[in-house]
Structure formats: structure tokens, C-alpha cells
C-alpha positions in Angstrom: 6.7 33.3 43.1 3.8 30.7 42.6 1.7 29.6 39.6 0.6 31.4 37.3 -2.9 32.1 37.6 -5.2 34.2 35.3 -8.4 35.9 36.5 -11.1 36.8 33.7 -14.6 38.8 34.5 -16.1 41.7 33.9 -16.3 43.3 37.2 -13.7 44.9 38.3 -14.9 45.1 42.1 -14.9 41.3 41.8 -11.3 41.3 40.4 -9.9 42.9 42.7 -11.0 40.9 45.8 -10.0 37.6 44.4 -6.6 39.2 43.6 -5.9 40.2 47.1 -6.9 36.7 48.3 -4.8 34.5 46.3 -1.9 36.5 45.4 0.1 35.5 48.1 0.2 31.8 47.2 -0.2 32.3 43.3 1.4 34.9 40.4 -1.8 36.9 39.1 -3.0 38.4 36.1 -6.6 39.8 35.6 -8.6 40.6 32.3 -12.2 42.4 32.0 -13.5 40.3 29.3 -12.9 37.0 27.2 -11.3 38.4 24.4 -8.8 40.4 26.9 -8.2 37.0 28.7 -7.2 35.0 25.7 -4.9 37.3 24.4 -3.3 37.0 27.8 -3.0 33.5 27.3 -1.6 33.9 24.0 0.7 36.2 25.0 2.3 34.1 28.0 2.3 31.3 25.5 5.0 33.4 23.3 6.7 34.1 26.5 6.8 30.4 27.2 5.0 31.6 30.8 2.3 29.6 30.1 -0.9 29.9 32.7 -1.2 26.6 35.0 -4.8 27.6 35.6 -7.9 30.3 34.4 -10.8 31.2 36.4 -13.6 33.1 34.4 -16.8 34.2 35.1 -19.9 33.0 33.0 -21.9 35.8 32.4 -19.7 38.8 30.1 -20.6 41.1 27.4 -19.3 39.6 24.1 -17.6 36.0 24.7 -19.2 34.4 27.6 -17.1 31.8 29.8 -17.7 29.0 28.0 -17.0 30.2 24.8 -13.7 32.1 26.4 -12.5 29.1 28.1 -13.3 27.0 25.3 -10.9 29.2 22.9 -8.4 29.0 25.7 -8.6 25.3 25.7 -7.8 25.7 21.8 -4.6 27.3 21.9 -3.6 26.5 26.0 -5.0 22.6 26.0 -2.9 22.5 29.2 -4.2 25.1 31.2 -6.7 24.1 33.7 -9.8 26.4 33.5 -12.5 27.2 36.4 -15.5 28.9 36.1 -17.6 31.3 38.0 -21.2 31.3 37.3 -24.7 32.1 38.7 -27.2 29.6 39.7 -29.1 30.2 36.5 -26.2 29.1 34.7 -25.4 25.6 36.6 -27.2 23.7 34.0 -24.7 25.4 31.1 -21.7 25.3 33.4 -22.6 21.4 34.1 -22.4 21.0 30.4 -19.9 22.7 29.7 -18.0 19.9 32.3 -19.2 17.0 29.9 -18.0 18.7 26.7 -14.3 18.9 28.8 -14.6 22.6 28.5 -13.9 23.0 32.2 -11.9 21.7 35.1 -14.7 22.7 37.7 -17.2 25.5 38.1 -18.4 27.2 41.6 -21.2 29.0 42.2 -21.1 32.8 43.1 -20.5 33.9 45.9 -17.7 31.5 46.0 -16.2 31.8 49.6 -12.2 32.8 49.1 -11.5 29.5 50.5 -13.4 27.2 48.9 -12.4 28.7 45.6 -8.7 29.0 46.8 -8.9 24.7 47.3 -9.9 24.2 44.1 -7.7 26.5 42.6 -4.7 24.4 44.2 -6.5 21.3 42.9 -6.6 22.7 39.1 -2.8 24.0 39.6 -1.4 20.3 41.1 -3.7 18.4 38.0 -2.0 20.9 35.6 1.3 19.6 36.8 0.5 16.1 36.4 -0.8 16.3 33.6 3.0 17.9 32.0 4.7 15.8 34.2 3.0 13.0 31.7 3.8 15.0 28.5 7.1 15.8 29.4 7.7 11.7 30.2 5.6 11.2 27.0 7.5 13.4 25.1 11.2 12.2 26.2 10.3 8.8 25.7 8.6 9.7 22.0 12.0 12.2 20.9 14.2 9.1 22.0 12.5 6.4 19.9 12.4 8.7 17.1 16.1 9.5 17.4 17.3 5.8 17.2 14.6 5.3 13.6 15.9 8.7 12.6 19.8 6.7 13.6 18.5 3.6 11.5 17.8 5.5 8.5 21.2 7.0 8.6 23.0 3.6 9.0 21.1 2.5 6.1 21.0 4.5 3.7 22.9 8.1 3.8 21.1 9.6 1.0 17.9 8.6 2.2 18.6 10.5 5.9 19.8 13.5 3.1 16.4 13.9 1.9 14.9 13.7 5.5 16.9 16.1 7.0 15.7 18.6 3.6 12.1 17.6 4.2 12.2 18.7 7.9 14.0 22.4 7.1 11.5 23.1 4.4 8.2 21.8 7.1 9.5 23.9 9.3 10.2 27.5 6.5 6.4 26.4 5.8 4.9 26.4 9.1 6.7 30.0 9.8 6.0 31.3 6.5 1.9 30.6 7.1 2.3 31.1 10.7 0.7 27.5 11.0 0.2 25.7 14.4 3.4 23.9 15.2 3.0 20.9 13.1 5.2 18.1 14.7 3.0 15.3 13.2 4.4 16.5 9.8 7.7 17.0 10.6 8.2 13.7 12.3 7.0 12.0 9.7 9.3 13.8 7.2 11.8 12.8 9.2 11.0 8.8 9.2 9.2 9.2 5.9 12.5 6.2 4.6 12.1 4.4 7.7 10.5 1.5 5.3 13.1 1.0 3.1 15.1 -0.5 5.7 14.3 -3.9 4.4 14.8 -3.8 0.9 18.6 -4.9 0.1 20.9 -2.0 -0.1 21.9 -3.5 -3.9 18.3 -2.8 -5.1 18.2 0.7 -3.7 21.7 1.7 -5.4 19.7 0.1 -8.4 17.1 2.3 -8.5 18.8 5.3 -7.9 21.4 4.9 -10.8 17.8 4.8 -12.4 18.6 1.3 -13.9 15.2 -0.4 -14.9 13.6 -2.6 -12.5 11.6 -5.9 -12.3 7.6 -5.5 -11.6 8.6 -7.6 -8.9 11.8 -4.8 -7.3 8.9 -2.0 -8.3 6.3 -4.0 -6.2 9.2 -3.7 -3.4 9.4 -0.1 -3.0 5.5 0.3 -3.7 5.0 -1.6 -0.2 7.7 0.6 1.5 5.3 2.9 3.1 3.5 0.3 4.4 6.3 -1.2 6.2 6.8 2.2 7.6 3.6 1.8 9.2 4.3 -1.2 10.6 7.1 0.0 12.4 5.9 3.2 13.3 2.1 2.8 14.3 2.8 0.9 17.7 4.9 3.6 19.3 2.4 5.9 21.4 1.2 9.2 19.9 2.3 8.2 16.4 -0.7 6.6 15.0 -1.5 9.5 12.8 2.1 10.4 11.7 2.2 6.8 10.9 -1.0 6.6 8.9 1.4 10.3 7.0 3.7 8.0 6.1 1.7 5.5 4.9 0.0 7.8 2.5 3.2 9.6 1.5 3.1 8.2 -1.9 -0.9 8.8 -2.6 -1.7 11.1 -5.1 -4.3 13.7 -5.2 -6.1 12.3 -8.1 -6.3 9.1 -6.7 -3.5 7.3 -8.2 -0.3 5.6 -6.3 0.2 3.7 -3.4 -2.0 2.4 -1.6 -4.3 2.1 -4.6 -7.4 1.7 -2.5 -6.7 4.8 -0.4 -8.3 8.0 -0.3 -8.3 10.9 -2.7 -8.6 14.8 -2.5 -8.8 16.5 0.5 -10.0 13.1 2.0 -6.4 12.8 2.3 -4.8 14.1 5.5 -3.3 17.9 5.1 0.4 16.3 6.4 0.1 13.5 3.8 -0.8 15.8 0.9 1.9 18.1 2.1 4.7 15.1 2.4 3.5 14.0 -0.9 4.4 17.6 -2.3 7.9 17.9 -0.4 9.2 14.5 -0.8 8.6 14.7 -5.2 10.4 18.2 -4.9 13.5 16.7 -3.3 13.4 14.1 -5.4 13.2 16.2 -8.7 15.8 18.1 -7.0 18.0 15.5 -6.5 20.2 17.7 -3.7 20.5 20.7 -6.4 18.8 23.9 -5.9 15.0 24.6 -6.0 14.7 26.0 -9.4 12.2 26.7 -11.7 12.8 23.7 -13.8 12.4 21.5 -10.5 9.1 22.9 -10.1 7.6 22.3 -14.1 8.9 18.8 -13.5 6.1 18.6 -10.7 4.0 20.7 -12.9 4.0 18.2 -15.7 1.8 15.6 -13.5 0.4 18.3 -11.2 -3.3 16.5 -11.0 -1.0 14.1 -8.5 -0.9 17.4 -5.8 -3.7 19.1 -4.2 -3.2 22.7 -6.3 -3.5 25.1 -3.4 -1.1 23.2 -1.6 1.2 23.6 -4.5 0.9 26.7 -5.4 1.8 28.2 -1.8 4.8 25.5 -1.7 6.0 26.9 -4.4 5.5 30.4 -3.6 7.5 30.0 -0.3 10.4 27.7 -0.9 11.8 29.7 -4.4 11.7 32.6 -1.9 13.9 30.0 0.4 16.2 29.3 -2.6 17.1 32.7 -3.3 18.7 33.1 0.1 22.4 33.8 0.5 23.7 29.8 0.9 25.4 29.3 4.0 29.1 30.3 4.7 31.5 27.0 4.6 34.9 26.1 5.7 36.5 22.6 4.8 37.7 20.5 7.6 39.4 17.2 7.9 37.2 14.2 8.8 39.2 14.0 12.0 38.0 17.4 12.6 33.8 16.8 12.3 32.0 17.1 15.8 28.7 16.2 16.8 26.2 18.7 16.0 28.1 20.2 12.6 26.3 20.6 9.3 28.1 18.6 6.6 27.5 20.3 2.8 28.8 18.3 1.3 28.7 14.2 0.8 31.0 12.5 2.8 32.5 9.5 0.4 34.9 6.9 0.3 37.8 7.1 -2.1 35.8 4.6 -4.3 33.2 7.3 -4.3 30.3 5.6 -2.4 28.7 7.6 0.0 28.4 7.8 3.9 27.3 10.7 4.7 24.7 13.0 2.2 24.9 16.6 2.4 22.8 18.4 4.6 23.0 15.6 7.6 23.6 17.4 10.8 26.2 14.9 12.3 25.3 12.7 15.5 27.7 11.2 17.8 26.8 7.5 16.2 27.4 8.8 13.3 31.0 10.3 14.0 32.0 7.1 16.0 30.9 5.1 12.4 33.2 7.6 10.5 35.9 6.5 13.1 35.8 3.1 12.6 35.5 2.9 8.8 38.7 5.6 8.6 40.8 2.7 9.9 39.3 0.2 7.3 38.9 2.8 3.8 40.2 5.6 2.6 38.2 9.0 2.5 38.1 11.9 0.1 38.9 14.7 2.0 38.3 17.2 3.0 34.4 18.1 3.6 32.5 21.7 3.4 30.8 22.1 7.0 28.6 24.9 7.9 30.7 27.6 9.9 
């Protein structure tokens, strides 16, 4: 079976004809009208059957093409779109061209061929185009996965609160049925990339909440700008970079950087990051209770309100489901792609591991190698 095509217009005659020519190069579904046609898109976009191209006619009652195929762009940025128009509406369609609304636009009557060549011209730019993302993409996860590695190697407890930040970006965007935000999540997950260079002594220091020098505060301050640095050059990640950055900015203005933005000036993801990250950190791996969230509430002018109130809302819900079931294994037991529960430590107590880490294969070959140096406690809850 071939492409999938989708064929939008308000005539069913006209439907019809265009189905019997192309179907037997190209898998075809039809719609009478724009709002028809974009649920179809929507709907193979659940079905991960996703539409390589559309071709829609200008001129319908209620959403006309350009408006259609504009909403289609929205939700299937992907899918190459084609319109049909009238040779009143060349000046419209020719606009709609410069505004990236459309792939191309033919003129009715369209002969079967001509429209068929193009078709096959939309369909073969559609797969270069993924061909790209898909390159993009594997290149982006895989330079992500060794910062995600770094922080790990670092600073356990540090990837602990990553790996919490991610599961509760990801109860959010189901619980509001939000777009897929991977911006967010990505930079939840690299949101302690910067402290990789301040000295693992200082860090301990500050989190035995011993009191630090306005020089070891002015340290940690920059950490989000060192974040940046490393993050902002890899391709696509400007913004999640620029998340980051801001991860520490409060709503009222106050925090790092002291000359950013304030309000809703800043980005959604950063106000959201800011929001998650104090949670964890009032949480200190313990349960999301009540008294985490007066904690927050005591210098709440720091969160955008909304945002905190439907945080809230949805992650006490979270807390109040069943914990997961656990069995206790041996550290020689531990395979990649297990849920530790609890922290992994060395007889002295330090940790490795934090709780919640979903083990790589780096990170079981480091627990190899420093079992013949130290001595563990053992053994470890893991999710079963």
C-alpha cells in the first residue's frame, strides 16, 4: 500500500474522480469539508498513520482551504498540503504560498496527471523532510544522553532530581492534555548540567546546608549560565537552553539572572521548571505533601500563581497513588533499564546512585568497577 494521501472538498462528484485516479499508487481518504479533513488528520496522528500529503479545495462552506490547511499545518507541520482553487482565487492561493501555508496549488480543472506529478513531488519532499528529523532527532537524543550520563557521573543526587522533574513534566502534559512539550522535558532533564564545574566538596557543602561564602553562593548563582553555555550550541536547543538559563528566575523578578525578565515575559517552560525544580527541592526525595507545598507557598510571589495552583492540583493527585511494588536485589543482580528506589551507597554511606534513577549500562559498568574497590550496603529496592 502507498502513502497516505488525504483528499478534502466539498463535492463529492469531484471526490470521487480523484479517488479512482490515484488510488492505485497512493492509500486514500476523502473528507467533504475542512473541519471533517482535520479531524482526519488528527485522528491518523493518534494512530501514528500520519498523512504524507493533503490536497484541498479552496472554495468550502465554513473553513475555506487556506484556513483548513493552515490548521492542518498546526497540528501535522509535516504533512505536505496541495490546494485546488479557481482562477479567482490564484491571487489568495499565491499568498497563501508566501505565508508557507502550502506546498503547491493547481488550478481547476487540474488534469489527473498533472495533479498526480505533483502529488508524487509533495509525497517524496515529505520524506526528506523526516528523513532530516529523524537524522536530527537521533543525533539530538544521543548528545543529550551522554549530558544526561555526565550528570549522573557527577553528581547522583543531582540526576535523582532530573529523573523526578521529567515524570512529573510528563503527569502535567497528560493531565492538561498539553502539546507534547519536549523543550521542557529536556531541559528538566539537563536542568544540573551546570554544576558540573563546581568541585564536588562545595556541592556536598551545600547540601548538608552548611553556610557558604558570598563567593561559593556567587558559584552556584552562575550555574545556569554555564548550562547555557554548554547546551546552546547543540542544534534545536537554543530555547531549551535559554529554560535552563532562566530556571532560577522568579516571577516577581528576583533571582538569577538579575537583569532577566519577569511575569509571563518569562517563557511558560522556564516558569514551569522554576515551579518543579523548588518542589523537589522542598521535597528533598520524600513525598509531595501538603507541608512541601506551604513551603513554596511562603514565598509564592516567586511563581507565576496559575501555574501553581494547577501544579499543585495535579501532582497531590500523583502522590496519593498506590507507590510502586518493590523487590530487593543484590547489586550484582541490577540490569540496565531497572528503576532503583532506593539510594545506592557505599558502606561509608556516600551515595552513587539516588533513588528514582532508571539504571544505564554506564552506569551498571561504574557499579562494577567500584564493587571491586568499596564495599556496598546491600541490598537495593528496585521497581518489579
Amino acid at each position: 500500500m502507498g502513502d497516505r494521501v488525504l483528499l478534502i472538498d466539498d463535492d463529492p462528484r469531484l471526490l470521487s474522480a480523484l479517488a479512482r485516479h490515484l488510488s492505485e499508487d497512493f492509500h486514500l481518504e476523502t473528507a467533504l469539508d475542512g473541519e471533517r479533513g482535520i479531524e482526519a488528520v488528527r485522528a491518523a496522528l493518534a494512530a501514528r498513520a500520519p498523512f504524507a500529503a493533503v490536497i484541498c479545495d479552496m472554495a468550502m462552506p465554513g473553513l475555506n482551504g487556506i484556513e483548513t490547511l493552515k490548521h492542518i499545518r498546526e497540528i501535522a507541520p509535516e504533512t505536505e498540503r496541495i490546494m485546488l482553487t479557481g482562477h479567482a482565487d490564484i491571487e489568495t492561493a499565491m499568498q497563501a504560498i508566501n505565508d508557507d501555508a502550502i506546498f503547491r496549488f493547481y488550478t481547476k480543472p487540474c488534469p489527473p496527471e498533472r495533479l498526480s506529478k505533483g502529488l508524487w513531488a509533495a509525497v517524496k519532499q515529505y520524506h526528506l523532510v523526516n528523513a532530516e528529523r529523524e537524522l536530527l532527532e537521533s543525533t539530538l537524543n544521543g548528545s543529550i544522553k551522554v549530558l544526561v550520563e555526565v550528570v549522573a557521573l557527577n553528581d547522583p543526587v543531582a540526576h535523582g532530581l532530573t529523573t523526578r522533574l521529567r515524570e512529573w513534566v510528563r503527569a502535567l502534559t497528560e493531565e492538561f492534555k498539553m502539546p507534547q512539550r519536549w523543550k521542557l522535558e529536556i531541559a528538566a532533564a539537563l536542568v544540573s548540567i551546570g554544576q558540573v564545574a563546581i568541585p564536588a566538596e562545595l556541592i556536598t557543602k551545600k547540601r548538608l546546608s552548611k553556610p557558604l561564602s558570598p563567593e561559593e553562593k556567587s558559584i552556584f548563582e552562575q550555574a545556569p549560565a554555564a548550562a547555557r553555555n554548554l547546551i546552546v550550541h547543540i542544534p534545536r536547543l537554543a530555547e531549551v537552553a535559554e529554560i535552563v538559563y532562566l530556571q532560577d528566575r522568579g516571577f516577581d523578578g528576583t533571582g538569577f539572572p538579575p537583569d532577566g525578565p519577569s511575569g509571563t515575559d518569562i517563557p511558560l517552560d522556564a516558569r514551569l521548571l522554576k515551579i518543579l525544580k523548588d518542589l523537589a527541592e522542598a521535597a528533598d526525595g520524600g513525598d509531595l505533601t501538603g507541608l512541601v507545598f506551604e513551603k513554596l507557598q511562603v514565598r509564592k510571589s516567586q511563581y507565576d500563581p496559575v501555574l501553581l495552583g494547577k501544579v499543585q492540583s495535579c501532582l497531590e493527585a500523583l502522590s496519593r497513588v498506590a507507590p510502586a511494588h518493590s523487590v530487593e536485589v543484590p547489586l550484582a543482580a541490577l540490569r540496565p533499564g531497572q528503576k532503583i528506589l532506593t539510594n545506592v551507597r557505599l558502606s561509608n554511606g556516600h551515595i552513587i546512585l539516588a533513588a528514582g534513577t532508571q539504571l544505564s549500562q554506564v552506569q551498571i559498568e561504574r557499579l562494577r568497577n567500584l564493587r571491586k574497590i568499596f564495599t556496598f550496603m546491600e541490598p537495593v529496592d528496585v521497581q518489579a
